[in-house]
C-alpha positions as CSV (number, residue, x, y, z in Angstrom):
1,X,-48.3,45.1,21.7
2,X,-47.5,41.7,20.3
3,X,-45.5,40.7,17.9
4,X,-42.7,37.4,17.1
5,X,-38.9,37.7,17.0
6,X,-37.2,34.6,15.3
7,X,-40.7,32.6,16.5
8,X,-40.6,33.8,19.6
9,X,-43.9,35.6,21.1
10,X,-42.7,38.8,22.8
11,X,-44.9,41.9,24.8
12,X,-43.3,45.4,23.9
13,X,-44.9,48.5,25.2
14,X,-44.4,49.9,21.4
15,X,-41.0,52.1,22.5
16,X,-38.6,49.8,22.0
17,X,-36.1,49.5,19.1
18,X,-35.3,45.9,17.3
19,X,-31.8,45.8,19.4
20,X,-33.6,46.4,22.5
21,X,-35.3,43.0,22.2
22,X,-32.2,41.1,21.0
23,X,-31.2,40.0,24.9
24,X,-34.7,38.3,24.8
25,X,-33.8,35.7,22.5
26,X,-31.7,32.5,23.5
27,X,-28.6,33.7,22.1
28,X,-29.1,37.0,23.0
29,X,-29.0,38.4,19.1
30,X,-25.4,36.7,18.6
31,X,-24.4,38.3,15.4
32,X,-27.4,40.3,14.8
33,X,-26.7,43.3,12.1
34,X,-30.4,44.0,11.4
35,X,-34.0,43.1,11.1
36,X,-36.3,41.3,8.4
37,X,-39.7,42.4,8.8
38,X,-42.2,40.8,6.6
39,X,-39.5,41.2,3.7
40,X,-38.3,44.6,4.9
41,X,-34.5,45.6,6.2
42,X,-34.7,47.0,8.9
43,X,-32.4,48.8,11.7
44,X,-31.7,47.6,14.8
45,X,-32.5,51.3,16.2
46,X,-36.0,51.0,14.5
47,X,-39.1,50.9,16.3
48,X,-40.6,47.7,16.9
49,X,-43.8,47.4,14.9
50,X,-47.2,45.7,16.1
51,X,-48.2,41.7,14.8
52,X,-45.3,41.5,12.5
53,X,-42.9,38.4,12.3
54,X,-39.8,39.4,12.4
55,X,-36.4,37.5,12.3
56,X,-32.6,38.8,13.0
57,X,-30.5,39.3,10.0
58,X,-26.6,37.8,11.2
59,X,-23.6,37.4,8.7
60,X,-25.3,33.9,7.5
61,X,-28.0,35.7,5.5
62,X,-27.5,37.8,2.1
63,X,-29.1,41.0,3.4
64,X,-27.1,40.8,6.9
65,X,-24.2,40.2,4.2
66,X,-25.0,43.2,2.5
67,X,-25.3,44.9,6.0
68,X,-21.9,44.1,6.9
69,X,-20.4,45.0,4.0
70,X,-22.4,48.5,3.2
71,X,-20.4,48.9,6.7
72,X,-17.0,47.8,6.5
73,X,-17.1,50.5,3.8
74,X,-18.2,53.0,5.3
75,X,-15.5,52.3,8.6
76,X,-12.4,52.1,5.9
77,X,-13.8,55.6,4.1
78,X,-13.9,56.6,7.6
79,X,-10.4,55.9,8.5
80,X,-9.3,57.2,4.9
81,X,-10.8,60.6,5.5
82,X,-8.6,60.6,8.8
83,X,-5.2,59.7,7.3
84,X,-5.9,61.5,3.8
85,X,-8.1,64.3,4.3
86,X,-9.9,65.7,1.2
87,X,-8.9,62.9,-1.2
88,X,-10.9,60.6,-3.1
89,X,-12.1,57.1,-2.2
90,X,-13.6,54.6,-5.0
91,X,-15.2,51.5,-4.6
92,X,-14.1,50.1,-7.8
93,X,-15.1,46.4,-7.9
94,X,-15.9,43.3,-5.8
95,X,-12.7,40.6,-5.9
96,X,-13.6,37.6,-4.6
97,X,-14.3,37.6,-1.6
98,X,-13.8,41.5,-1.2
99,X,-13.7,44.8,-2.7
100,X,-11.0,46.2,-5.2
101,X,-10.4,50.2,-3.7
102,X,-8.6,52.8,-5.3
103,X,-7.5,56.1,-4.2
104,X,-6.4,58.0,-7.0
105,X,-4.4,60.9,-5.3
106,X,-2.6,58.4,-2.9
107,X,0.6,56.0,-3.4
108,X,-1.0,53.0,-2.1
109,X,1.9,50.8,-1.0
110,X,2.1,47.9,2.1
111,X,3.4,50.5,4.1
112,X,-0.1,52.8,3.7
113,X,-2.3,49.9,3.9
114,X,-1.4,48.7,6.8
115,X,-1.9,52.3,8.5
116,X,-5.1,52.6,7.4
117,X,-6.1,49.1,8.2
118,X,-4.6,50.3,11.5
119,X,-6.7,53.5,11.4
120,X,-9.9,51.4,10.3
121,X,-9.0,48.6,13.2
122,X,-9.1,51.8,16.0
123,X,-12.6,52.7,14.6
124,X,-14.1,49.5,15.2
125,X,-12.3,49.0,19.0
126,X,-13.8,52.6,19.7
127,X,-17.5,50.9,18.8
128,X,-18.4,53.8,17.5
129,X,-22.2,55.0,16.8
130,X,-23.6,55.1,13.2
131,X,-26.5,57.5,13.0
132,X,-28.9,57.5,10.1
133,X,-29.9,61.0,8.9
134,X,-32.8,62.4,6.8
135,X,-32.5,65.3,5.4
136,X,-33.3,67.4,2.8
137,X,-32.5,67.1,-1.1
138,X,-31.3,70.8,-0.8
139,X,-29.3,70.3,2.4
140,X,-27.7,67.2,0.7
141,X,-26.4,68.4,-2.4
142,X,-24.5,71.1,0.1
143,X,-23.1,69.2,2.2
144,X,-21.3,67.2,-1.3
145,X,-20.7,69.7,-2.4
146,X,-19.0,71.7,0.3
147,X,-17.1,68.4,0.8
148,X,-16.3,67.9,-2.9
149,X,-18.0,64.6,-3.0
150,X,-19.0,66.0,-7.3
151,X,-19.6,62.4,-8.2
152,X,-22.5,62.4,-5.4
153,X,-23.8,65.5,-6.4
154,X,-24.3,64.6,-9.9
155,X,-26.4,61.5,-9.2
156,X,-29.0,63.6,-6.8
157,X,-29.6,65.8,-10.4
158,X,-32.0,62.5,-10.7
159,X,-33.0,62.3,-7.1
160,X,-36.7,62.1,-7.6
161,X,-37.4,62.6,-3.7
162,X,-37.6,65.6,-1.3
163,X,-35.5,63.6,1.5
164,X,-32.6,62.0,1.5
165,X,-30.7,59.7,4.1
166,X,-27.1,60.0,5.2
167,X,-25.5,58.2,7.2
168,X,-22.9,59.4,10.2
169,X,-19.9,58.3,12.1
170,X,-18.0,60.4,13.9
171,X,-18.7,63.6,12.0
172,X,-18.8,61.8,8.5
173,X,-21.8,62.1,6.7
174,X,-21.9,59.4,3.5
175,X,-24.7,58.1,2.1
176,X,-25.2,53.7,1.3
177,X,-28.4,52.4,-0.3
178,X,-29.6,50.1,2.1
179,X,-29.2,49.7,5.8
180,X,-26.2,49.7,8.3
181,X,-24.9,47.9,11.7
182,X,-25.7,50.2,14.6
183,X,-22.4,50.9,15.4
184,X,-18.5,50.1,14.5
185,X,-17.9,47.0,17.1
186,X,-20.4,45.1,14.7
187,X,-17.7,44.7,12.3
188,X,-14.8,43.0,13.3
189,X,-13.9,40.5,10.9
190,X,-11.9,42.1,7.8
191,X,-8.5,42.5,6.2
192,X,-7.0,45.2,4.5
193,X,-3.7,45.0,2.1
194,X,-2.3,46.5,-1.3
195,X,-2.8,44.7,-4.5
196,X,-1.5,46.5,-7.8
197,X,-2.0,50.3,-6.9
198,X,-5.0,49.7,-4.6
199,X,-6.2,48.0,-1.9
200,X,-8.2,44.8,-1.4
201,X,-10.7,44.7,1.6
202,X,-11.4,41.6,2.3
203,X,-14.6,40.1,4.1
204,X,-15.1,37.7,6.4
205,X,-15.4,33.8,5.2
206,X,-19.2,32.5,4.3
207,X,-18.2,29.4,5.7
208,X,-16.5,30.6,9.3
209,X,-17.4,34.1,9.5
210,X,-15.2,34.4,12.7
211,X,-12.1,34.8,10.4
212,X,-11.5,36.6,6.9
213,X,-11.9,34.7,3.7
214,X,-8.3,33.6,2.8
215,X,-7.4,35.5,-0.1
216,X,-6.7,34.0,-4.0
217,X,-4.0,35.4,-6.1
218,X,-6.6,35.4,-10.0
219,X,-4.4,37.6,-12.3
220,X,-6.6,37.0,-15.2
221,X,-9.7,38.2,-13.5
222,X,-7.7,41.2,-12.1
223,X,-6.5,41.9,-15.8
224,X,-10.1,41.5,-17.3
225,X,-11.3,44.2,-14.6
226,X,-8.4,46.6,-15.8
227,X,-9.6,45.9,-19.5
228,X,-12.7,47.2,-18.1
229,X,-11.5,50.3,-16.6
230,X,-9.4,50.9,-19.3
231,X,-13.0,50.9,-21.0
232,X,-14.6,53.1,-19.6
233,X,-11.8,55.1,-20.1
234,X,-12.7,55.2,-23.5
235,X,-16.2,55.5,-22.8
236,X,-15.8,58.4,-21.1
237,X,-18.0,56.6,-18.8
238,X,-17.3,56.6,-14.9
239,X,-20.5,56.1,-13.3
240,X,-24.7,56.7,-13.3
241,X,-24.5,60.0,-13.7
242,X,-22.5,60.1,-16.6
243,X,-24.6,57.5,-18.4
244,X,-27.6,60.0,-17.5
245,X,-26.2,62.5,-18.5
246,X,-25.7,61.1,-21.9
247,X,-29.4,60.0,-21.9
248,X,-30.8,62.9,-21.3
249,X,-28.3,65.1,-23.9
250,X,-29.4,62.5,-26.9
251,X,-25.5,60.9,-26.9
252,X,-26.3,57.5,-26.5
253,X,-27.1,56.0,-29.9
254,X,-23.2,56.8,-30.5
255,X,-22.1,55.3,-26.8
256,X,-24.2,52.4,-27.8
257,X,-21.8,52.0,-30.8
258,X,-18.5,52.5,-29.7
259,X,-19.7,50.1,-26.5
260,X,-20.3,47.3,-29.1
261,X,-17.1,48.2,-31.0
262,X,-15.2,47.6,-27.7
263,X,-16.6,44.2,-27.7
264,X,-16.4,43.0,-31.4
265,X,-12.6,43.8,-31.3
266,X,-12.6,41.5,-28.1
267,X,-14.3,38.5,-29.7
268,X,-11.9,38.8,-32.7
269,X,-9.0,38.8,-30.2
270,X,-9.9,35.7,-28.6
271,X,-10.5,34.4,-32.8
272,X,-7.0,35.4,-33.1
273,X,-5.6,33.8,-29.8
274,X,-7.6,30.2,-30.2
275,X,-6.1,30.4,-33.8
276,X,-2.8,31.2,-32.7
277,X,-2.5,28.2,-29.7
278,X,-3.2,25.6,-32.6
279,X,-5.8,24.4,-30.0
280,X,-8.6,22.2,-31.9
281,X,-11.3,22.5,-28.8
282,X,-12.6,25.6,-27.8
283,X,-14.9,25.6,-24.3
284,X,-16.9,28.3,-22.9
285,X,-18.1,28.4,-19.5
286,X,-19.5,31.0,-17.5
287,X,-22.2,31.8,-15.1
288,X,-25.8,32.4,-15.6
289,X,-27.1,34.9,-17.8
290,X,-23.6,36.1,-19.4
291,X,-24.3,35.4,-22.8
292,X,-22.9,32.5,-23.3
293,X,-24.8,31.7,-26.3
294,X,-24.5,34.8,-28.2
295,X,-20.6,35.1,-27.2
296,X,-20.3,31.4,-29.1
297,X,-22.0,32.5,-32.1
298,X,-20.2,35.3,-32.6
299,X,-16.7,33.6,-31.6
300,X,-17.7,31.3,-34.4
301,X,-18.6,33.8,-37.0
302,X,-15.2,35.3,-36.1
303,X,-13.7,31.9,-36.8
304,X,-15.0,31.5,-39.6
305,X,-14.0,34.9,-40.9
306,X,-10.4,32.8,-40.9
307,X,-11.6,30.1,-42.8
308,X,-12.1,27.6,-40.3
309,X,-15.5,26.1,-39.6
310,X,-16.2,25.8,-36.1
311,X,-18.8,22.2,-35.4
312,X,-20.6,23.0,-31.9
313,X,-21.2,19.9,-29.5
314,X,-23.8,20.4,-26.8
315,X,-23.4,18.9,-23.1
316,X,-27.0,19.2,-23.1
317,X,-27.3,15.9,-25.1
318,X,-25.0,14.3,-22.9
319,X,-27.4,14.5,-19.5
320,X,-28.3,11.7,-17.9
321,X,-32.1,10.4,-17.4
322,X,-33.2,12.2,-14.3
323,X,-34.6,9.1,-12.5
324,X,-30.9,7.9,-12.7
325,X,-29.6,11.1,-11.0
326,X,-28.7,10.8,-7.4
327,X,-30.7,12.8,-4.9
328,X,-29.4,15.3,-2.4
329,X,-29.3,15.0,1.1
330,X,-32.7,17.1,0.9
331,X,-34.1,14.6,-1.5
332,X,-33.9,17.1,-4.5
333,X,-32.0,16.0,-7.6
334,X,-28.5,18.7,-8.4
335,X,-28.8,19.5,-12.6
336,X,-26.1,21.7,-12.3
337,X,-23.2,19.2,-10.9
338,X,-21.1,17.7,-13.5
339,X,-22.4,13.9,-12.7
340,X,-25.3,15.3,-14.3
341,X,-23.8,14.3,-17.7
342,X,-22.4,11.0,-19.3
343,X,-18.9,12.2,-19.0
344,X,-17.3,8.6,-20.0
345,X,-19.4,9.1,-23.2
346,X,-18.7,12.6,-24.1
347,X,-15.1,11.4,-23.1
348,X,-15.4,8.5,-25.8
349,X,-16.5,11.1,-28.7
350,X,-14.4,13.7,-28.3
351,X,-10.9,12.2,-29.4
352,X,-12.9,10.3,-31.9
353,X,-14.3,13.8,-33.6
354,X,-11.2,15.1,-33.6
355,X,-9.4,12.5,-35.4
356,X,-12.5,12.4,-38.2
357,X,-14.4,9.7,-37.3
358,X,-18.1,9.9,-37.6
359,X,-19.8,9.3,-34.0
360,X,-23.6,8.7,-33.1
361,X,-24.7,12.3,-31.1
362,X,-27.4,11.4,-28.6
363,X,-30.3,13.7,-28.2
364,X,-31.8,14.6,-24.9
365,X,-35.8,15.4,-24.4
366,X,-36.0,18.5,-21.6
367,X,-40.1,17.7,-21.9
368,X,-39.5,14.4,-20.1
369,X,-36.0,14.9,-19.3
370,X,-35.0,11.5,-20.4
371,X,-32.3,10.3,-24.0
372,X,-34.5,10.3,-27.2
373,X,-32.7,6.7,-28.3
374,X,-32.3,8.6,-31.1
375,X,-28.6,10.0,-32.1
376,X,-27.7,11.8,-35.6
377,X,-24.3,11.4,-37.3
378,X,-21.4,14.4,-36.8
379,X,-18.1,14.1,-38.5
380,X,-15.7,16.8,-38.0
381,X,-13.4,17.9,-40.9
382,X,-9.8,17.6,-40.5
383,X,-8.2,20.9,-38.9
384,X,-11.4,22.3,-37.8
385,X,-12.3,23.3,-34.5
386,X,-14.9,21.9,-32.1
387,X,-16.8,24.5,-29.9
388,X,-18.5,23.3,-26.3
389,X,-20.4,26.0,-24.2
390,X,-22.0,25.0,-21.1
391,X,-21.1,25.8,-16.9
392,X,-19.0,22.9,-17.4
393,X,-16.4,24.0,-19.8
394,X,-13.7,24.5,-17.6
395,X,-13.6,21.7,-15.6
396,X,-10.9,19.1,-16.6
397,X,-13.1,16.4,-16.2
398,X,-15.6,17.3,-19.0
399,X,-12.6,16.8,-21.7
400,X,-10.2,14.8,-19.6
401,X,-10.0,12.4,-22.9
402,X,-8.2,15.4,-24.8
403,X,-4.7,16.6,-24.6
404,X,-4.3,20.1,-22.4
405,X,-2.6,21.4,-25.5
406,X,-5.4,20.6,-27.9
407,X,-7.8,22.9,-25.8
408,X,-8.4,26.7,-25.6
409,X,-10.4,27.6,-22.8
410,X,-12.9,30.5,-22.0
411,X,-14.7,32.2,-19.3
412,X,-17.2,34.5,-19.8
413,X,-18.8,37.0,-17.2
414,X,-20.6,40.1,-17.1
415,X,-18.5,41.8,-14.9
416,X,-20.1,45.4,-13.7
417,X,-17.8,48.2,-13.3
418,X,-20.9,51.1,-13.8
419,X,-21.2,52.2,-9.9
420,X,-23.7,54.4,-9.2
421,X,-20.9,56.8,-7.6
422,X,-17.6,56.2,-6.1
423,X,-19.0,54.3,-2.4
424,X,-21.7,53.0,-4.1
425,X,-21.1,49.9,-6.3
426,X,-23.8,47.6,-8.8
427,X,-23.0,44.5,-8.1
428,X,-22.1,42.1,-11.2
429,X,-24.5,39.5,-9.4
430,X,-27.3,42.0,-9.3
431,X,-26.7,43.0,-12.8
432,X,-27.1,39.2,-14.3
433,X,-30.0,38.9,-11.7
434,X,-31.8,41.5,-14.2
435,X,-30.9,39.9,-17.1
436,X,-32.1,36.7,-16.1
437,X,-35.7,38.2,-14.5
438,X,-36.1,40.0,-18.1
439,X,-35.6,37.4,-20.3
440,X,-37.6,34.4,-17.7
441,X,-40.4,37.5,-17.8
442,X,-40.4,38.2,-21.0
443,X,-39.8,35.2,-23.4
444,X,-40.9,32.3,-20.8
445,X,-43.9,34.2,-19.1
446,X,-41.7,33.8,-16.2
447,X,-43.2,36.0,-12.8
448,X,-39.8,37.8,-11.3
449,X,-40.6,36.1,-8.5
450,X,-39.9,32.4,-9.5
451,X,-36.7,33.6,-10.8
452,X,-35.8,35.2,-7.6
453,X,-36.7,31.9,-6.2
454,X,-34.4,30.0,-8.4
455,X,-31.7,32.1,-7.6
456,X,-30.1,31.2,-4.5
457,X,-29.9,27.4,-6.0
458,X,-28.0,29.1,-9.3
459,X,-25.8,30.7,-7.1
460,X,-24.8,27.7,-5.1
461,X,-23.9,25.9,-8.3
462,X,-21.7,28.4,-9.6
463,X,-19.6,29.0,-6.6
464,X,-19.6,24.7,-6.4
465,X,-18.7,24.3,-10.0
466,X,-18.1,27.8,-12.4
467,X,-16.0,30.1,-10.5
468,X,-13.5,27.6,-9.2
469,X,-12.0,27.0,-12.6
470,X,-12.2,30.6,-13.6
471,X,-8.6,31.0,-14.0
472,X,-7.9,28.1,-15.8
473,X,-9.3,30.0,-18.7
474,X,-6.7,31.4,-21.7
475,X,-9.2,33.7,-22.5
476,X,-11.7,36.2,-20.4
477,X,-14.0,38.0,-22.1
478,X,-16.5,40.6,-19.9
479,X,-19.8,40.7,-21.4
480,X,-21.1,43.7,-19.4
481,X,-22.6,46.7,-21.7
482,X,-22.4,49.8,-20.3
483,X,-25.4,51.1,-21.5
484,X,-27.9,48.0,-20.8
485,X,-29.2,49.0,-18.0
486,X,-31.3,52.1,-19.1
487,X,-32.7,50.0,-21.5
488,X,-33.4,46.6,-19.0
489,X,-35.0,49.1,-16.8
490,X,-38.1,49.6,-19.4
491,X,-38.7,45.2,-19.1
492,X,-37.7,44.5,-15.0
493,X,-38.5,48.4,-13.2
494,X,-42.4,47.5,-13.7
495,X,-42.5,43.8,-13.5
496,X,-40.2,44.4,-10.3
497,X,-42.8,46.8,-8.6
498,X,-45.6,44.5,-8.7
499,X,-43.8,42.6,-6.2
500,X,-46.4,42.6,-3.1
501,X,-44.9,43.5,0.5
502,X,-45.8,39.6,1.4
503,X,-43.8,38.4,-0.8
504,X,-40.7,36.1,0.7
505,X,-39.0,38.1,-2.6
506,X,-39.6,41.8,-1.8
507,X,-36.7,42.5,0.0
508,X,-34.6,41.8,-3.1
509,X,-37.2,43.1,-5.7
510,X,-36.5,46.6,-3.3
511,X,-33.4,46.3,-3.8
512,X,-32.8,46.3,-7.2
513,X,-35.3,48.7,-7.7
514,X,-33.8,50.9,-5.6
515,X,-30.9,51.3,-7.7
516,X,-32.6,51.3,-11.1
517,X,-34.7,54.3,-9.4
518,X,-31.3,56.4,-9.9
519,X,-31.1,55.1,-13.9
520,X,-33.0,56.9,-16.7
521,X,-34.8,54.5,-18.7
522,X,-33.9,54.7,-22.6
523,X,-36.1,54.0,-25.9
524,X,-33.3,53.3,-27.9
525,X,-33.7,49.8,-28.6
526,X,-33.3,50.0,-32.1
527,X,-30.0,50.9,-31.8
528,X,-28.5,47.7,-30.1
529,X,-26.8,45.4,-33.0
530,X,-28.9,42.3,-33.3
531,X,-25.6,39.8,-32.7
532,X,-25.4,42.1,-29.5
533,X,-25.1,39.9,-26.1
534,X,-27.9,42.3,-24.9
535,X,-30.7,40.8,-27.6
536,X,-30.0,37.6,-25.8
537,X,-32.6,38.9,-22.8
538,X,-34.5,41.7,-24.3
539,X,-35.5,39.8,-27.9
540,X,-34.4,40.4,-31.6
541,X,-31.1,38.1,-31.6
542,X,-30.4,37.2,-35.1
543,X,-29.0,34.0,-34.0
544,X,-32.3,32.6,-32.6
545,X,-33.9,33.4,-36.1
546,X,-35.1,30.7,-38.3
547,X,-33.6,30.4,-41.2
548,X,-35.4,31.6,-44.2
């Protein structure tokens, strides 16, 4: 049989497995933690399949990322089910660049992370097998629950399949959507170390993979993520199951309710904090598809609830002609960097609003992405504020005309803490992913798979020029619902399956519906507020209403 390995032509008698044929290549598979075949993940102990291309999935690519990670869990659960036998392990949230673990029953102090990065370093040095096991739904839910693992058998309640795949090292049995290395000596890169009751696992760095990423103390993300939990607390909202659960017993209308509550009162904090700093400028930055928009609106009505009357100023109107934009080294032209915009000129205005002079606004046309020539008049009243939303907000550069202590500063994110149990998380990446595929699909007749193709380059530009300046922010505010996904699941689960196997995308439309396969879908769209952040992707926002 023939097939190609990272372009190279290869004759395989049909038994071998994917790591078989690694020593074939130049670099004899340096790195290799799987297989992409013709948009599949693969194992390196699959079979090799007939005139395929495949290529070898290392640390460099998202899915051998995902790989390596799925892993490095599974080794540290390992090692905590040897030190702490019978206690429970939760993935809580990613931090950085790692994972934020908890383990409820256990003090978790310097002391007992470093044993059990000890324990965890052992298991890799031992290179340990990782067997992938099918079994059945039945034999499943008793082995969870023989082991206690409740959270696990919950979630198989909406298990739609008669087999189910576990994986195995050294007599654990766990289960991870998505493929694993081979074996523990894949994964040696990593850290380990306590951080306010739990434990940050750290991965290796994108950049030099041969070392861990170098870890940054961000208290206000770390305190926005316990506002989260604290939450959920409230929610009485742990994971999946509990959100099906509440589906399927009619209690969601009410969840939906006290979920937007939760938020409302947020907004009006951040109201009472901007009014409080005696801040004039208020910016809001945050990555794609957090609801920017919406959160402005709503920050303003909360504003104005105090009297004040917020005048919005949009970078948009400050871009520069395109033809003037410099090109990248691959000759395509960066919209998301800063130099985008006519800094100098926003630079000039700003001081100028804010002391009540009248100033000539440009106006940008996206149609032919050049300035109109026209401008209209804005003169800001004495004492009020002046609200800027855009990735840029945080950066000092955008407002570098304006006093620090003139401007209160915002980042927004959606950031996930709904796992789908306690080993396996939803990735706040994945989450605004969905977002941004329903409301491309459904308002912009946008195919899921130009937005997956968009993607990677959205990505780059908010870890070049968003999340560096996160904690500069006074303010976070977490615009992740609870409940949206049972409702995005009704717009992105179909429009994701249509995705054809040949598609360079279908390895991440699989994997997104993969986990939406474990979420009931909801019809209780009627029942999300129309200022909610959530009508900002599926339709029905009052604030994109024209004014009768």
């Amino acid at each position: 049989m023939h097939l190609k390995l990272n372009g190279m032509e290869l004759n395989c008698t049909g038994e071998e497995r994917w790591g078989d044929l690694l020593a074939e290549l130049p670099d004899g598979g340096a790195g290799a933690l799987g297989i992409s075949v013709q948009g599949r993940t693969c194992s390196l102990n699959d079979r090799v399949e007939e005139y395929v291309y495949a290529r070898v999935l290392t640390y460099a690519d998202e899915e051998g990322r995902r790989i390596y990670e799925r892993t490095l869990q599974f080794i540290c659960l390992t090692a905590a089910q040897r030190l702490y036998p019978g206690e429970r392990v939760r993935i809580r949230h990613s931090f950085v660049n790692g994972l934020f673990i908890d383990l409820p029953g256990v003090p978790v102090t310097p002391e007992a992370a470093a044993r059990l990065k000890a324990e965890m370093r052992a298991i890799v040095d031992a290179n340990l097998p990782i067997r992938r096991l099918s079994v059945s739904l039945e034999d499943a839910r008793a082995y969870f629950a023989e082991t206690g693992q409740l959270d696990r058998l919950r979630i198989l309640n909406y298990r739609k399949v008669p087999h189910f795949t576990l994986y195995r090292i050294d007599g654990l049995d766990d289960y991870f959507y998505g493929e694993m290395a081979v074996n523990t000596g894949a994964i040696r890169v990593f850290d380990l170390f306590a951080l306010e009751g739990g434990l940050i696992l750290q991965m290796p760095d994108a950049d030099d993979p041969g070392r861990p990423a170098a870890f940054r103390s961000m208290p206000h993300l770390l305190e926005t993520y316990s506002r989260a939990a604290d939450w959920h607390a409230i929610l009485n909202c742990e994971n999946v199951a509990d959100l099906n659960d509440m589906i399927r017993d009619h209690r969601l209308r009410e969840f939906i309710r006290v979920n937007e509550a939760l938020q409302e009162r947020r907004v009006e904090e951040i109201a009472d904090q901007f009014i409080a700093s005696g801040a004039r400028l208020l910016l809001i930055a945050g990555p794609s598809s957090s609801g920017k928009t919406t959160f402005s609106h709503r920050l303003s009505i909360a504003l104005r609830v105090h009297g004040l009357k917020p005048v919005k100023v949009s970078p948009d109107d400050y871009y520069i002609d395109r033809d003037r934009l410099p090109l990248e080294p691959d000759g395509t032209v960066d919209l998301e960097t800063i130099d985008a915009l006519d800094v100098d000129l926003l630079c000039d205005h700003l001081p100028r609003l804010l002391a009540g002079e009248t100033v000539d606004m440009p106006e940008f046309d996206f149609v032919v992405s050049k300035r109109t020539g026209r401008t209209h008049a804005l003169t800001v009243a004495p004492g009020q504020p002046i609200i800027i939303e855009g990735i840029h907000g945080l950066n000092q550069r955008l407002t570098a005309s304006v006093p620090d202590d003139m401007k209160f500063r915002v980042y927004i994110s959606p950031l996930t803490m709904l796992n789908l149990d306690d080993h396996n998380r939803i990735r706040t990446t994945d989450a605004r992913l969905l977002r941004r595929i329903v409301r491309d699909y459904k308002f912009r007749g946008t195919p899921p798979e130009e937005t997956m193709a968009m993607w990677p380059s959205v990505r780059r530009g908010e870890e070049r020029y968003i999340f560096p300046f996160q904690e500069r922010a006074d303010a976070m505010f977490n615009s992740a619902l609870t409940y949206e996904l049972p409702i995005m699941k009704k717009y992105a689960y179909p429009a994701l399956q249509a995705v054809p196997p040949e598609s360079p995308y279908y390895t991440l439309a699989r994997r997104l519906v993969k986990f939406l396969n474990y979420i009931e879908t909801a019809d209780v769209e009627d029942e999300v507020p129309v200022n909610s952040i959530l009508r900002e992707f599926i339709g029905g926002c009052c604030f994109y209403r024209e004014q009768d």
